[in-house]
N, C-alpha and C positions, 0 to 999 in steps of 0.2 A: 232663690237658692236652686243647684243644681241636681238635681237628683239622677243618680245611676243602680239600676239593679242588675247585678249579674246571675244569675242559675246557672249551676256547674252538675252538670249529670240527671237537669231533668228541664220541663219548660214550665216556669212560673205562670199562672193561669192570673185573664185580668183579674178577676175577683182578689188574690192575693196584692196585685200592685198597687189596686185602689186601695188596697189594707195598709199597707207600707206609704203610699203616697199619706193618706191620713193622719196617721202615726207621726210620720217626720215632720208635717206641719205641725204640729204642739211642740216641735225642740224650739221654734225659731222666737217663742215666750221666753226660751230661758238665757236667747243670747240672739239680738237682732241680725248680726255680721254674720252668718252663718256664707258659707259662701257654696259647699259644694256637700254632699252624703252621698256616700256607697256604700251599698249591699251586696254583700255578698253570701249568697245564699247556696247550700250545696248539702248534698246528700250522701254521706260517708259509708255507711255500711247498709244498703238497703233490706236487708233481711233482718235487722235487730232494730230493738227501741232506741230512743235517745238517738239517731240518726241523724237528726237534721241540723244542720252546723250555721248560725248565724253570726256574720262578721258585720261590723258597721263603724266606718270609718266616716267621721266630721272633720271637715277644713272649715275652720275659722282664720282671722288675722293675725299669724305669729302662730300660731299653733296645730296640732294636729291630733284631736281624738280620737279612742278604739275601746268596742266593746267587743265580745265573742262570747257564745254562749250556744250550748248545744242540749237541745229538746225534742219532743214528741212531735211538734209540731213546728210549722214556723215561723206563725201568728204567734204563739207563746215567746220562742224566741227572738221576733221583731218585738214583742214586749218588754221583755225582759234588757235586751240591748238598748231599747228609749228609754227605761230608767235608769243603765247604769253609767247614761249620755247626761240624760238629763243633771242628775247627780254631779257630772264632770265641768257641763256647761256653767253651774250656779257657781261651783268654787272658781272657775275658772273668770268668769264676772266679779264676784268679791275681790281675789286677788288683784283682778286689773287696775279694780276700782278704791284698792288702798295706794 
């Protein structure tokens, strides 16, 4: 699988990518074809809470998934966008598989 991280308005430090690299390997349990994942990671209003804007686009075969989610942090929000993948990926295997 292809993994792409973009930062928009700030520089993602390794410690986060290794976070994200980790993370996205646990999708590929819930659907082997995974082909490519992007992040997109960005920082909207940096003087208030709930700032940090996490997008996360999955290409699979025939298909294309998205989650978005905006938090405190953006380890929270790379979390929160693997389950709302994860979630996507299982029905998305069920369906193929009726």
């Amino acid at each position: 699988m292809e993994l792409k991280i973009q930062s928009i308005h700030f520089d993602a430090t390794e410690k986060l990518h290794a976070f994200i690299e980790k993370k996205v390997a646990k999708l590929e349990k819930y659907h082997e074809n995974i082909i490519k994942a992007e992040f997109i990671l960005k920082i909207v209003k940096p003087e208030t809470a709930h700032n940090k804007e996490t997008a996360l686009h999955i290409f699979v075969p025939g298909s294309e998934l998205h989650a978005e989610k905006v938090c405190d942090t953006f380890e929270e929000g790379v979390d929160l966008c693997i389950d709302a993948l994860q979630k996507q990926l299982s029905k998305l295997k069920e369906k193929n598989a009726k």
